[in-house]
PDB file of N, CA, C and O in Angstrom:
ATOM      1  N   UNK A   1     -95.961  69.435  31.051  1.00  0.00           N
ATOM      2  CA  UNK A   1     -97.142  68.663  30.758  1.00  0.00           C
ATOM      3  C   UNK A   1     -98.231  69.619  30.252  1.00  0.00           C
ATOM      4  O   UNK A   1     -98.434  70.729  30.744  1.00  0.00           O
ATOM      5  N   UNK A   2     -98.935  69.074  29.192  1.00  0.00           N
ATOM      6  CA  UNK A   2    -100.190  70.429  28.421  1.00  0.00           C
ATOM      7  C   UNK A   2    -101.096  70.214  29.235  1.00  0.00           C
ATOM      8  O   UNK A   2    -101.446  69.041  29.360  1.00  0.00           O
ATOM      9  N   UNK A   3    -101.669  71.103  29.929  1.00  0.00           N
ATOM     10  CA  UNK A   3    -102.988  71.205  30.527  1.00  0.00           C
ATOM     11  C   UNK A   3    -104.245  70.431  29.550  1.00  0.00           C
ATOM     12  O   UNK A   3    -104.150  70.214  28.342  1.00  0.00           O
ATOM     13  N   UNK A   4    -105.402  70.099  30.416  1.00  0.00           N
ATOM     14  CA  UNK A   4    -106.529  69.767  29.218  1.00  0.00           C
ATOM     15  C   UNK A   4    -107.351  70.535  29.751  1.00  0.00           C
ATOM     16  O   UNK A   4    -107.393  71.040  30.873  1.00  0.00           O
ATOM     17  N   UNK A   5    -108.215  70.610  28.597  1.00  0.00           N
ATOM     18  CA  UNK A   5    -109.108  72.046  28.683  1.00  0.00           C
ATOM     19  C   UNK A   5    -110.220  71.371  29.886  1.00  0.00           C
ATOM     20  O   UNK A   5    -110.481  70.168  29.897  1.00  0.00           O
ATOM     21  N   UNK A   6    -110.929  72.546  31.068  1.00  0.00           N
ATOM     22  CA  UNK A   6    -111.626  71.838  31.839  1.00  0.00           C
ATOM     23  C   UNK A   6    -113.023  71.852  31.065  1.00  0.00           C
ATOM     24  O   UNK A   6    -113.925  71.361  31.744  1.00  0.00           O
ATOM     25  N   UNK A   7    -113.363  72.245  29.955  1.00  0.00           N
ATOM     26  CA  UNK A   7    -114.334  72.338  29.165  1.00  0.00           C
ATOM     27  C   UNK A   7    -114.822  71.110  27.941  1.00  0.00           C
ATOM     28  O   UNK A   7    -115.948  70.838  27.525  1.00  0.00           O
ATOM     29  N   UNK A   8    -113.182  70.400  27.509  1.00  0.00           N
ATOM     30  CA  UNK A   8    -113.539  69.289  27.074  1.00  0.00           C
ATOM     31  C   UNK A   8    -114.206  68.194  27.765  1.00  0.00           C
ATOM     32  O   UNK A   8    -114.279  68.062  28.987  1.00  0.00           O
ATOM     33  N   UNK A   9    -114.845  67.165  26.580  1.00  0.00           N
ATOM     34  CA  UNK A   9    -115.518  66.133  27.053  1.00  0.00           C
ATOM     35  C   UNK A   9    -114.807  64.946  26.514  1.00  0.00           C
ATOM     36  O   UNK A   9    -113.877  65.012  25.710  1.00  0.00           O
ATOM     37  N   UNK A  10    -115.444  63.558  27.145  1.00  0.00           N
ATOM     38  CA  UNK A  10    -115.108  62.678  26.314  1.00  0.00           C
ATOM     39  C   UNK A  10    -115.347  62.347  25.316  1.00  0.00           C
ATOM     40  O   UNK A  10    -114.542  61.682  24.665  1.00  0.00           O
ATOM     41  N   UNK A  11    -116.767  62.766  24.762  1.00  0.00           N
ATOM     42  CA  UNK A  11    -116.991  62.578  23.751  1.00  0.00           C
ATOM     43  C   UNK A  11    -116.116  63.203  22.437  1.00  0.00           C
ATOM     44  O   UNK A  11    -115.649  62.543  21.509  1.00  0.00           O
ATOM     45  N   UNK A  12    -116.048  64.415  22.600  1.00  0.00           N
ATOM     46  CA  UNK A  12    -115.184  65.369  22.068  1.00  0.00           C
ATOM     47  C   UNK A  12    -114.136  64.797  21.465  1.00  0.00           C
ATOM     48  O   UNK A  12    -113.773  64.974  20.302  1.00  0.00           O
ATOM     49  N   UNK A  13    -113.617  64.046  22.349  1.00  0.00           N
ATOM     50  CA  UNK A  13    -112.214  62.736  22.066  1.00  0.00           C
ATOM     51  C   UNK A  13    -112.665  62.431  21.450  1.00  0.00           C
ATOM     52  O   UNK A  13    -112.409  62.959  20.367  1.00  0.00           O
ATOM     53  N   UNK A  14    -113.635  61.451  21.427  1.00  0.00           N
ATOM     54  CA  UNK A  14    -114.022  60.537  20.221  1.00  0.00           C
ATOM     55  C   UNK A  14    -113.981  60.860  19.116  1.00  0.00           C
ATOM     56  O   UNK A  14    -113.282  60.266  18.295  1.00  0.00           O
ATOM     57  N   UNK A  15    -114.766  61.942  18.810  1.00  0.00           N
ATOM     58  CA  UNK A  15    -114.349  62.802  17.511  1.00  0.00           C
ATOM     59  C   UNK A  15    -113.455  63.435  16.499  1.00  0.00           C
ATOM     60  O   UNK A  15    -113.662  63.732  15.323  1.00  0.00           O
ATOM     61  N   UNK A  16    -112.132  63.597  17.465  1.00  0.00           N
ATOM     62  CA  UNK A  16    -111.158  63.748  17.230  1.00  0.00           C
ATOM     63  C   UNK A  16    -110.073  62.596  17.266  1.00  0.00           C
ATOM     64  O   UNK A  16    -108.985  62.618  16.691  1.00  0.00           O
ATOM     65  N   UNK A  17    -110.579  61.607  18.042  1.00  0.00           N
ATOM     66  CA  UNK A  17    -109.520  60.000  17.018  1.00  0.00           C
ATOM     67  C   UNK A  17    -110.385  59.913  16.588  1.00  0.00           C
ATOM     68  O   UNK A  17    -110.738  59.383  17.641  1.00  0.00           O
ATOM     69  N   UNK A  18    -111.265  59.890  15.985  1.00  0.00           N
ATOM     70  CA  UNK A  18    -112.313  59.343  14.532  1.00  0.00           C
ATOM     71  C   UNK A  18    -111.682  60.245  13.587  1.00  0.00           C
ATOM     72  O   UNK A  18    -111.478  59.759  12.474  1.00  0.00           O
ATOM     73  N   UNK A  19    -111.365  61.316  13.755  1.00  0.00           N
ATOM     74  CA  UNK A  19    -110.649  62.135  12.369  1.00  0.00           C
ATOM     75  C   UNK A  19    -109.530  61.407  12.507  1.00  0.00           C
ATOM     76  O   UNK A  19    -109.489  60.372  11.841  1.00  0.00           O
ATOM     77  N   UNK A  20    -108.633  61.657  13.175  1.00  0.00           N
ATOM     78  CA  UNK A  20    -106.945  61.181  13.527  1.00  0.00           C
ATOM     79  C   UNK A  20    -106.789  59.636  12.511  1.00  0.00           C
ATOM     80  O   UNK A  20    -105.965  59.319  11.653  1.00  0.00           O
ATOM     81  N   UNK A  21    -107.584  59.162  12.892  1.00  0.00           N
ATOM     82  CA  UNK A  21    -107.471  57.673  12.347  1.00  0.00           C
ATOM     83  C   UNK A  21    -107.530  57.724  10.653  1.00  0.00           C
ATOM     84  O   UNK A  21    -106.735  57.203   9.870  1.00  0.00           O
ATOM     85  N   UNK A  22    -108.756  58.538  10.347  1.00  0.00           N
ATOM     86  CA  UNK A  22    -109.049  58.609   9.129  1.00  0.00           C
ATOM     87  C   UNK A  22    -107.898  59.354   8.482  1.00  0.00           C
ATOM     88  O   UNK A  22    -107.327  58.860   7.509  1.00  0.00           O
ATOM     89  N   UNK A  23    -107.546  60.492   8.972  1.00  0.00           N
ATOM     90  CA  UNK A  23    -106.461  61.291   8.335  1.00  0.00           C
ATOM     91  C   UNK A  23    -104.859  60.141   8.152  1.00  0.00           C
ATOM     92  O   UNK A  23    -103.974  60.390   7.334  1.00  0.00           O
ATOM     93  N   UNK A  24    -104.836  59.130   8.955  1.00  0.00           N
ATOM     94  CA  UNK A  24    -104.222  58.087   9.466  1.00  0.00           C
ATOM     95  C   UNK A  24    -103.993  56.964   8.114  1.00  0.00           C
ATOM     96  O   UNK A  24    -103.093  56.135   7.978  1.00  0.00           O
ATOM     97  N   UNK A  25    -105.100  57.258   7.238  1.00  0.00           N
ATOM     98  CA  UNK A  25    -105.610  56.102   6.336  1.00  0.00           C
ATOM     99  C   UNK A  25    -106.379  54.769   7.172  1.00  0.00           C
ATOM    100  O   UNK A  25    -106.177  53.603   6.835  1.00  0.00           O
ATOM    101  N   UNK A  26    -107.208  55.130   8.211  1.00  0.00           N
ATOM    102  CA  UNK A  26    -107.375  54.031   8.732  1.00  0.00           C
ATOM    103  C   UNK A  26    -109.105  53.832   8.122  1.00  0.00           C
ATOM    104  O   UNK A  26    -110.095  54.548   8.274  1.00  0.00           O
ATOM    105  N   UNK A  27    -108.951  52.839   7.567  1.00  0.00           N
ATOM    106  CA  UNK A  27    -110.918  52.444   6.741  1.00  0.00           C
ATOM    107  C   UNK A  27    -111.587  52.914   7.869  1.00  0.00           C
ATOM    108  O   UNK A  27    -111.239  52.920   9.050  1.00  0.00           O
ATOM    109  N   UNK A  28    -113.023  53.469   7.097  1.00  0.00           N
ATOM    110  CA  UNK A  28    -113.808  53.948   8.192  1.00  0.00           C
ATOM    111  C   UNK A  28    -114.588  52.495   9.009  1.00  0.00           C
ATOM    112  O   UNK A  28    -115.188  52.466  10.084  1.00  0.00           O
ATOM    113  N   UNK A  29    -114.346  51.543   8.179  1.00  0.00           N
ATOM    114  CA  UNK A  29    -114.994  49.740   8.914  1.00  0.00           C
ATOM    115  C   UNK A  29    -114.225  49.752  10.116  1.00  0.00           C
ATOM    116  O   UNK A  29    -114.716  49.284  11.143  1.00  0.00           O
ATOM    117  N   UNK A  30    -112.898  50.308  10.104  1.00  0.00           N
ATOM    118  CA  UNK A  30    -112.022  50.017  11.413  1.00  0.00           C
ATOM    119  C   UNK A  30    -112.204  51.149  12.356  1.00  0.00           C
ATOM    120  O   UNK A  30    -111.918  50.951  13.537  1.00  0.00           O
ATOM    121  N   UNK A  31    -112.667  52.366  11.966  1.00  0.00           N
ATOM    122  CA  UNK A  31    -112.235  53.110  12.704  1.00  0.00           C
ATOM    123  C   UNK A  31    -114.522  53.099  13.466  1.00  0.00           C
ATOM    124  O   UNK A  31    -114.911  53.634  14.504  1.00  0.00           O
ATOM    125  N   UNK A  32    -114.990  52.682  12.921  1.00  0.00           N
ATOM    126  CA  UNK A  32    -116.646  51.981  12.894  1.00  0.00           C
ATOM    127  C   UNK A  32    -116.209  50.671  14.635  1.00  0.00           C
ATOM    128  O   UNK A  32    -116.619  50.526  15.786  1.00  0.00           O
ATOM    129  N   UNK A  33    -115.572  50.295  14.061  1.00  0.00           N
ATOM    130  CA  UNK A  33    -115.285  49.043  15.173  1.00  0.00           C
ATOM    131  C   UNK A  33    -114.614  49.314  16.244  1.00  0.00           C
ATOM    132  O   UNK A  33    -114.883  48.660  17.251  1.00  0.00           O
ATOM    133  N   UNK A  34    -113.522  50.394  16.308  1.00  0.00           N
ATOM    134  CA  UNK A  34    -112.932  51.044  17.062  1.00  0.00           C
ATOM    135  C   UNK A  34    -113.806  52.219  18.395  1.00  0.00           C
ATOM    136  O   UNK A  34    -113.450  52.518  19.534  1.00  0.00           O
ATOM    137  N   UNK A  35    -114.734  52.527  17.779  1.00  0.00           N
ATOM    138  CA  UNK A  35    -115.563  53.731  18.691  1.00  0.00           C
ATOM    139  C   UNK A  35    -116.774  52.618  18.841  1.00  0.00           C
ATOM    140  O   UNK A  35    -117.715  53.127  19.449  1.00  0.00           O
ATOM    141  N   UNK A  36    -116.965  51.584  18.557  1.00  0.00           N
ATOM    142  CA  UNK A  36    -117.938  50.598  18.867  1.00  0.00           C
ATOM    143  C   UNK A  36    -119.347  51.161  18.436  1.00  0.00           C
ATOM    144  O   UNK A  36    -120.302  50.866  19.155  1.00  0.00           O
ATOM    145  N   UNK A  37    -119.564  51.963  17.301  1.00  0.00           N
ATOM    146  CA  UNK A  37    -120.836  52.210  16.807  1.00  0.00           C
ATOM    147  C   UNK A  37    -121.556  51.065  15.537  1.00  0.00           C
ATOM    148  O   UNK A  37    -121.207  50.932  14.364  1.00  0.00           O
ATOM    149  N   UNK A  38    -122.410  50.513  16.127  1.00  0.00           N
ATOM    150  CA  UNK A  38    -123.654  49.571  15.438  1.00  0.00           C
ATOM    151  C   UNK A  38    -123.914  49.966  13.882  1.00  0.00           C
ATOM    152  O   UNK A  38    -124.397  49.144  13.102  1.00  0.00           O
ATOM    153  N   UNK A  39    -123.586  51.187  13.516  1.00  0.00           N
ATOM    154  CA  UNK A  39    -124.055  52.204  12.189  1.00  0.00           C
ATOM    155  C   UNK A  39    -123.070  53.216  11.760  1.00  0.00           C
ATOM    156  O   UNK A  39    -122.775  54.224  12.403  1.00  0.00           O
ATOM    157  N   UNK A  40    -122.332  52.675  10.016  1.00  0.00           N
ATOM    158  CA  UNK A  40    -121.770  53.187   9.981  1.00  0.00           C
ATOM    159  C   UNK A  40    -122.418  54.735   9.781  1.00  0.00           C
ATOM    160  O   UNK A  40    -121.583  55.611   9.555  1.00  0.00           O
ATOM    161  N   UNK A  41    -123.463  55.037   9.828  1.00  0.00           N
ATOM    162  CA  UNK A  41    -123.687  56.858   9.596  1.00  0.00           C
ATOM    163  C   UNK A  41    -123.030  56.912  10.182  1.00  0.00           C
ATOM    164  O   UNK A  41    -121.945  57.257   9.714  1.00  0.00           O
ATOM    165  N   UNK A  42    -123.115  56.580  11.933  1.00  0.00           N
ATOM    166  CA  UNK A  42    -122.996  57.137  13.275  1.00  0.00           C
ATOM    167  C   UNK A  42    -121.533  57.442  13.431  1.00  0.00           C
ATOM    168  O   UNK A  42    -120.973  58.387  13.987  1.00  0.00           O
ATOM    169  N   UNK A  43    -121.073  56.426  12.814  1.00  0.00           N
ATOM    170  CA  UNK A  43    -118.777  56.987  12.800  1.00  0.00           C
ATOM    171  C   UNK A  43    -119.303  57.978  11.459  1.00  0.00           C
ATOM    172  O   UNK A  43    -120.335  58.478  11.908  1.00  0.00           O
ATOM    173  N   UNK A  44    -119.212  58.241  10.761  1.00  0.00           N
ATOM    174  CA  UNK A  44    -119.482  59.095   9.565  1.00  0.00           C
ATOM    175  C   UNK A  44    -119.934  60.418  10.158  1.00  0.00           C
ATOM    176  O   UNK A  44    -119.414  61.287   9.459  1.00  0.00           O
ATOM    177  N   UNK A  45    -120.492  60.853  10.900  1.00  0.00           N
ATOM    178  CA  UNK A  45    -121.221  61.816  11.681  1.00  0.00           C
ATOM    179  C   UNK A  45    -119.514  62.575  12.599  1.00  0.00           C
ATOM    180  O   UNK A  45    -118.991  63.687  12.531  1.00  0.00           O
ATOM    181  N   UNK A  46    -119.157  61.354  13.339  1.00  0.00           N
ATOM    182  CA  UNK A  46    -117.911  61.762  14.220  1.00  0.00           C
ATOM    183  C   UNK A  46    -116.549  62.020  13.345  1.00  0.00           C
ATOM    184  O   UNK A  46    -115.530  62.529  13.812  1.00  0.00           O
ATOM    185  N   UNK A  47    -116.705  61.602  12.068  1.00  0.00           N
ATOM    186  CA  UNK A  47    -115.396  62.054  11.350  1.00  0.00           C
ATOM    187  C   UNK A  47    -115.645  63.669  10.791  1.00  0.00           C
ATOM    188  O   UNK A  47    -116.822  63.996  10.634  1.00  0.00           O
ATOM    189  N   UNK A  48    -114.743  64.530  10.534  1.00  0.00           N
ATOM    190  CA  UNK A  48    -114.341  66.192   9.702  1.00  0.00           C
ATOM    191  C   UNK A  48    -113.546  65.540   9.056  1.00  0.00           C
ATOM    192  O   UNK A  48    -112.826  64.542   9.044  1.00  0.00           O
ATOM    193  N   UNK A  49    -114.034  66.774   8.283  1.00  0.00           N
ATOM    194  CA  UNK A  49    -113.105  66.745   6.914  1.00  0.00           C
ATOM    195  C   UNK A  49    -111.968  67.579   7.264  1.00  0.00           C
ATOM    196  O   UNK A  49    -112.440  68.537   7.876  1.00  0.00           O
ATOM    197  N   UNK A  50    -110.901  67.676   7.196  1.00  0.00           N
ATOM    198  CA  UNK A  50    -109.483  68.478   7.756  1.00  0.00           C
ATOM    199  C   UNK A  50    -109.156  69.086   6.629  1.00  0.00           C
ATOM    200  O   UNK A  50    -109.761  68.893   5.574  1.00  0.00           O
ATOM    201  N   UNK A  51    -108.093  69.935   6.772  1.00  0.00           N
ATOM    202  CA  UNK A  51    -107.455  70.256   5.447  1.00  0.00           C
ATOM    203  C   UNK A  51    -106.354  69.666   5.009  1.00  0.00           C
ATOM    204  O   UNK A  51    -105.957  69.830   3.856  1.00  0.00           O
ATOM    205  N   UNK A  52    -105.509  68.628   6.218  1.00  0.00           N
ATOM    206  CA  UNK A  52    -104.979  67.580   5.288  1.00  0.00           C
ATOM    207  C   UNK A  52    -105.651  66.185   4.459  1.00  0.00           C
ATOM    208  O   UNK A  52    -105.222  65.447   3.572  1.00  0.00           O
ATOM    209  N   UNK A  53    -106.623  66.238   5.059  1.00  0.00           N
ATOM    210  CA  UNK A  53    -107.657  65.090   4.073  1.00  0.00           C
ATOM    211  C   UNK A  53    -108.290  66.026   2.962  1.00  0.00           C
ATOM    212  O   UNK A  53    -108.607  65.451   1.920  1.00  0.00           O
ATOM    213  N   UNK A  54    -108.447  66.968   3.016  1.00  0.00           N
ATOM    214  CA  UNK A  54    -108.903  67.783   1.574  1.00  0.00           C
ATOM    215  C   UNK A  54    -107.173  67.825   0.378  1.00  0.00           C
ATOM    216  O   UNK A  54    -107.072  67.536  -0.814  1.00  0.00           O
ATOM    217  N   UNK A  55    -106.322  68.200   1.157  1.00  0.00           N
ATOM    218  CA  UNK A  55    -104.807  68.401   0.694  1.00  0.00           C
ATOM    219  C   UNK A  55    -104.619  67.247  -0.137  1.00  0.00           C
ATOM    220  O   UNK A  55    -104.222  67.183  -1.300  1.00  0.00           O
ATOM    221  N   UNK A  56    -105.078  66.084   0.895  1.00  0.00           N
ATOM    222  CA  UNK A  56    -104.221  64.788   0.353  1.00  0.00           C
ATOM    223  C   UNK A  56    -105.383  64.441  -1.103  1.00  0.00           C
ATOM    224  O   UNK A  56    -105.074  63.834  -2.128  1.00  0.00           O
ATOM    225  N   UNK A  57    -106.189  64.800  -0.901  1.00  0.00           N
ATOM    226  CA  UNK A  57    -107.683  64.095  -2.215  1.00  0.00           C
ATOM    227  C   UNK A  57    -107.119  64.720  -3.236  1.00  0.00           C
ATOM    228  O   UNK A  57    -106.871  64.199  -4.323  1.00  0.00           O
ATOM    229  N   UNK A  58    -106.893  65.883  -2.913  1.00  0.00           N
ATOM    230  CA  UNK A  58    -106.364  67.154  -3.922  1.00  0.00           C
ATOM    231  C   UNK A  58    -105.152  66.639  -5.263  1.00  0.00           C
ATOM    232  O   UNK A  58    -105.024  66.537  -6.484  1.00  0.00           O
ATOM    233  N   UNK A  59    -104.451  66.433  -3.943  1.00  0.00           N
ATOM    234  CA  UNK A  59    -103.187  65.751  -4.292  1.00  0.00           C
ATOM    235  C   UNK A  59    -103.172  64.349  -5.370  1.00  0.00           C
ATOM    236  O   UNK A  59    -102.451  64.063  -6.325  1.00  0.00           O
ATOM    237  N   UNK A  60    -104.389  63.617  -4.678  1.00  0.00           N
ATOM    238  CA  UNK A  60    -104.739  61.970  -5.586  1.00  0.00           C
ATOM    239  C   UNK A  60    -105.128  62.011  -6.584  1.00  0.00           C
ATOM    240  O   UNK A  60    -104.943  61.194  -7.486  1.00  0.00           O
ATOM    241  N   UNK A  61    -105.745  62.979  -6.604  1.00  0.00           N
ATOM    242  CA  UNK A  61    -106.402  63.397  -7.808  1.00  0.00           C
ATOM    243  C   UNK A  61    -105.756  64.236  -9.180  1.00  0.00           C
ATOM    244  O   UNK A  61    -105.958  64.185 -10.393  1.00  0.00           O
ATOM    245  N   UNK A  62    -105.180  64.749  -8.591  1.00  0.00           N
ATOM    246  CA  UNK A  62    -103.419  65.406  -9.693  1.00  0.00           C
ATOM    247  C   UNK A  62    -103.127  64.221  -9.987  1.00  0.00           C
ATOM    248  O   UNK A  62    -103.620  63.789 -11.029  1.00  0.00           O
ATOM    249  N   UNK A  63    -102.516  63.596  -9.429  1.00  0.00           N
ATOM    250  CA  UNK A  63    -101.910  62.201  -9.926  1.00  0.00           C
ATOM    251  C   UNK A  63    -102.460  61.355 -10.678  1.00  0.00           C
ATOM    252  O   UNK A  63    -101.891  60.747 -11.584  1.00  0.00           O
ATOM    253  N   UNK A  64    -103.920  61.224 -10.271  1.00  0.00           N
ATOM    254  CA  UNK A  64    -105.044  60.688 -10.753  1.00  0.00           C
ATOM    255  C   UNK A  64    -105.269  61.083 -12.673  1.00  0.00           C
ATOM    256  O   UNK A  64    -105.470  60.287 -13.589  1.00  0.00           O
ATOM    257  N   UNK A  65    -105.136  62.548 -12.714  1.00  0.00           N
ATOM    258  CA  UNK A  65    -105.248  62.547 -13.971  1.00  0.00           C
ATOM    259  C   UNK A  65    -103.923  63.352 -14.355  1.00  0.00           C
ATOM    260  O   UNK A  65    -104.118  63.776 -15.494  1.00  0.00           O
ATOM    261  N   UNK A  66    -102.826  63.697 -13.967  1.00  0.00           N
ATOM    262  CA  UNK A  66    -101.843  64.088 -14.735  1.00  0.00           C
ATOM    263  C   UNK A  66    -100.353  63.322 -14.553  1.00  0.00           C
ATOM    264  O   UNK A  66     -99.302  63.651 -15.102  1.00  0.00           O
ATOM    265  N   UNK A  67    -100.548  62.316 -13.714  1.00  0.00           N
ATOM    266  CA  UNK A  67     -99.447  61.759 -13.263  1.00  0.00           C
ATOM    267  C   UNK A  67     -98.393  61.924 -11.913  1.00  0.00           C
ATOM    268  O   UNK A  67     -97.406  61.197 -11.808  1.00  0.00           O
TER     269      UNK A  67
END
């Protein structure tokens, strides 16, 4: 079983399924309704940018203009 750090928080979580989801393809409206924030800034704030969500844009965008 992985230990959890005694230093994490819950919030911390939150932040990290707010990326998970997004990296997930999950709309930020769902992943907004999911952490129960009133404003989408406020999920916008809790999502990073990863380097598989930079990878994958990267990627859409090749396709996007070269096929």
């Amino acid at each position: 079983m992985a230990e959890a750090d005694k230093d994490a928080r819950v919030h911390d979580a939150r932040h990290t399924a707010a990326t998970l989801l997004i990296e997930q393809g999950v709309g930020i409206s769902v992943v907004q309704e999911i952490l129960g924030h009133s404003q989408l800034t406020t999920t916008k704030r809790y999502t990073h940018i990863t380097a598989t969500l930079s990878t994958e844009a990267a990627a859409r965008m090749g396709r996007a203009l070269w096929g």
